[in-house]
N, C-alpha and C positions, 0 to 999 in steps of 0.2 A: 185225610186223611190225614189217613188217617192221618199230627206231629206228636224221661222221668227216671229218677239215679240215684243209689249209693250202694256202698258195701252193707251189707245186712247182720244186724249183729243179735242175732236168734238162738231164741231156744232148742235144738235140736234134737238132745237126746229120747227124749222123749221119742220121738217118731222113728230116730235111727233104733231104737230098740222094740218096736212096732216090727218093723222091716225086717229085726234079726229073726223074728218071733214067728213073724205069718209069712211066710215063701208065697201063700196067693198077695199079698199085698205089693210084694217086688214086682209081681209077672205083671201086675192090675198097672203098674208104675211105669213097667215097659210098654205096655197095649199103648197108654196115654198118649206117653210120648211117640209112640210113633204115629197116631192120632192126630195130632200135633204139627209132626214134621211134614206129614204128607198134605195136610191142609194149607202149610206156610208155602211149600213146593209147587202147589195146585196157583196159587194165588199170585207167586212170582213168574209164574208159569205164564198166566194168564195177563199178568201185567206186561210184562216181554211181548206179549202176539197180539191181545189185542188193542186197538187204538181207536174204539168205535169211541168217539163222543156225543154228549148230550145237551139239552137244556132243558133246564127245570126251573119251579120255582125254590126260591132260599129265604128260609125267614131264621134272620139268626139276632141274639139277643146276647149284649154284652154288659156292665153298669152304664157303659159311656152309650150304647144306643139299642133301639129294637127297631129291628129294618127289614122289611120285606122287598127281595129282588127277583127281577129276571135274571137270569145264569145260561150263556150260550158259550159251550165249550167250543176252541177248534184248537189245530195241529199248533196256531200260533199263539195260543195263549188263550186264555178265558175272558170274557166281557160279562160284567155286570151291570144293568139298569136298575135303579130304585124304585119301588114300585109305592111303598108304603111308608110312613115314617109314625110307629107309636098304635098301629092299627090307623091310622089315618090314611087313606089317597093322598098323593101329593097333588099340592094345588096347580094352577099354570106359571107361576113364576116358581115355584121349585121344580116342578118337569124341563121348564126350558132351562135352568142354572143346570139340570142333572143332564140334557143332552148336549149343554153348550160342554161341559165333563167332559161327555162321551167322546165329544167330536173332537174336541182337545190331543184328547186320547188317543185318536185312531194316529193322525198327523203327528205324533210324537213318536218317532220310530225307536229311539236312546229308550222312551218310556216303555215303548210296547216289547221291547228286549229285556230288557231289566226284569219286568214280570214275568216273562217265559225263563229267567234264568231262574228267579224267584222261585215258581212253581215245581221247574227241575230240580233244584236244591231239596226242597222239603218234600217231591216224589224220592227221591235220594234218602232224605233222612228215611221215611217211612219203611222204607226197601230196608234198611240196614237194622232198623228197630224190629221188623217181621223176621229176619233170619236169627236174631236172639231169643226169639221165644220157644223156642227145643233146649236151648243150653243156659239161660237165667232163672230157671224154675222147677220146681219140682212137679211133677203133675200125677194126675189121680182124676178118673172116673166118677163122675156124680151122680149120671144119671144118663138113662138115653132111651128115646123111640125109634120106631120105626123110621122117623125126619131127623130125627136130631140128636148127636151125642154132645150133653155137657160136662167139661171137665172143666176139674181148681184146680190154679196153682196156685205156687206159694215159692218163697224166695229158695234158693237154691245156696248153699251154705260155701258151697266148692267152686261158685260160678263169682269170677273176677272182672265186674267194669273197665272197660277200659277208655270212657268218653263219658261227659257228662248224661247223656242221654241215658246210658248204660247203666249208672249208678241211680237215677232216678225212676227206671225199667228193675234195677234192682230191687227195690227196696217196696215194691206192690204185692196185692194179693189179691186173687178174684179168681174170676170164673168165664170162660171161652165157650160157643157154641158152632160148631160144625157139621155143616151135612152130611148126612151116612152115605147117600150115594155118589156125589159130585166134589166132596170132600172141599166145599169154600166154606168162608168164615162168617159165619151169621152174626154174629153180635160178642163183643168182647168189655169188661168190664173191670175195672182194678182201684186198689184203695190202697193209699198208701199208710205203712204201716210201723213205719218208723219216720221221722226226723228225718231229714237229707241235708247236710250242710256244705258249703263250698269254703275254701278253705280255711277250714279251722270255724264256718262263721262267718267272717271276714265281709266275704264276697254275696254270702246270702245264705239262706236256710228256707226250708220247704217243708210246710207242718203236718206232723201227721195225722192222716183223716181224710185230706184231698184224695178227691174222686175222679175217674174219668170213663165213659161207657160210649161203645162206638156200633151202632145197629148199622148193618147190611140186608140189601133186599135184592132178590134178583128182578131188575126193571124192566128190560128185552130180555126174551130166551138168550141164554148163557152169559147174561151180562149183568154183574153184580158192581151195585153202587153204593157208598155209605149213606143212609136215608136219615140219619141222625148222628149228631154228636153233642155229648153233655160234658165239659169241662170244667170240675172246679177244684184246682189245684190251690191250697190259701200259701202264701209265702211272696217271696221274691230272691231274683239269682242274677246279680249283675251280666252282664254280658250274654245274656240267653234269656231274654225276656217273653219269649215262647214258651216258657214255662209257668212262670206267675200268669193264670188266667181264668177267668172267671164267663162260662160262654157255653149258650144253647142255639144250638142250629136243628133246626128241620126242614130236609129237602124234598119235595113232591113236585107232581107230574112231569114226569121223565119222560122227552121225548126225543130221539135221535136228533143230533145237530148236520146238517148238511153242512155248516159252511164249514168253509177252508180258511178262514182267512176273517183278521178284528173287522173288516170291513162289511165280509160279508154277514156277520153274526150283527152287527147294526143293522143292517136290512131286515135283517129278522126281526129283529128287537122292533121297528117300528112297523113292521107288517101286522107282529102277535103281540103288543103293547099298546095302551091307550096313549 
């Protein structure tokens, strides 16, 4: 999850004299937004209470690899097993180098910390990224069914970054999907549309065009997972190299993780793994 910035230096008049012209257009601006808000509420809501986790598989594809894994979530961190490398089975001496890995792993307690700080960190960014999106953007009504209301935004003229995230969250443009009656976030998507540069240049710049699309599904009753994410931001930004990336992930068969604990998700792994 879900882990883009700058000050936006846009055409405006155009739409603010839209806005002087059509009074429905303002009202259609506020419905959005509070559209919006109560979707982002719903979600931090739901992050806060619930802590059901899961295992599934992960095939994610980046220049440097395409790798299909096992994924067993628990309270103390996530475990991965490689299952695939290239569409390939791994063979018996790449399984046994991938559990000697594993096993490595569990017995490294410095290491198994490090990751759970890890993962806190970037549920932190995400958190922080999701309550910008009511005040970084303009929003507007696209379309809606009976399942699904879609709204665009678009940069927001009045709304001031104050982190690199923020500026690179600034400077997108796309389009969000939200359920009508439970109010989670189906699938969000954005394109950057300016330039973003770190200082002056200097430090990096981020080109415009990079894309990034984040699909949600709900896997268990009440429990919504990202089942996909497509990143391809072109650039680079010294010191925040989460940003420069290029990466398609698809995650399937979701099924609830009993264990508690790295050890216990290696049991599993070698119960439901060849």
């Amino acid at each position: 999850m879900m882990n883009h910035h700058c000050t936006l230096r846009t055409l405006v008049l155009p739409a603010l004299f839209a806005l002087l012209v059509f009074p429905a257009a303002r009202a259609q601006q506020g419905d959005a937004k509070a559209i919006v808000s109560a979707a982002v509420q719903t979600e931090l809501t739901a992050d806060r209470n619930d802590h059901t986790a899961f295992m599934y598989r992960d095939h994610d594809v980046t220049p440097e690899h395409d790798t299909l894994y096992f994924t067993v979530e628990t309270p103390q961190g996530n475990l991965k097993r490689k299952l695939e490398d290239h569409g390939h089975p791994l063979n018996q001496q790449q399984r046994a180098a991938e559990d000697q890995r594993i096993q490595s792993l569990i017995q490294d307690s410095a290491a198994i910390a490090k990751r759970r700080h890890d993962e806190a960190h970037d549920d932190d960014q995400a958190e922080q990224m999701l309550k910008l999106l009511p005040r970084a953007y303009v929003w507007s009504i696209a379309s809606q069914n009976p399942e699904l209301v879609t709204l665009d935004f678009k940069p927001d003229p009045n709304f001031s970054p104050d982190s690199l995230e923020a500026r690179v969250l600034s400077a997108m443009a796309g389009e969000i999907q939200v359920t009508r009656t439970t109010h989670r976030i189906r699938s969000i998507k954005g394109k950057l549309i300016n330039d973003v540069t770190f200082g002056w240049g200097l430090f990096g710049r981020l080109r415009q065009g990079g894309s990034f699309e984040v699909q949600r599904r709900e896997v268990a009753p009440g429990h919504w997972q990202m089942t996909e994410n497509h990143t391809h931001i072109l650039g680079k930004a010294l010191f925040f190299k989460q940003i420069g990336s290029q990466e398609d992930e698809v995650r399937t068969d979701f099924k609830v993780s009993p264990a508690q604990n790295i050890q216990q998700a290696w049991k599993i792994m070698q119960q439901q793994t060849p």
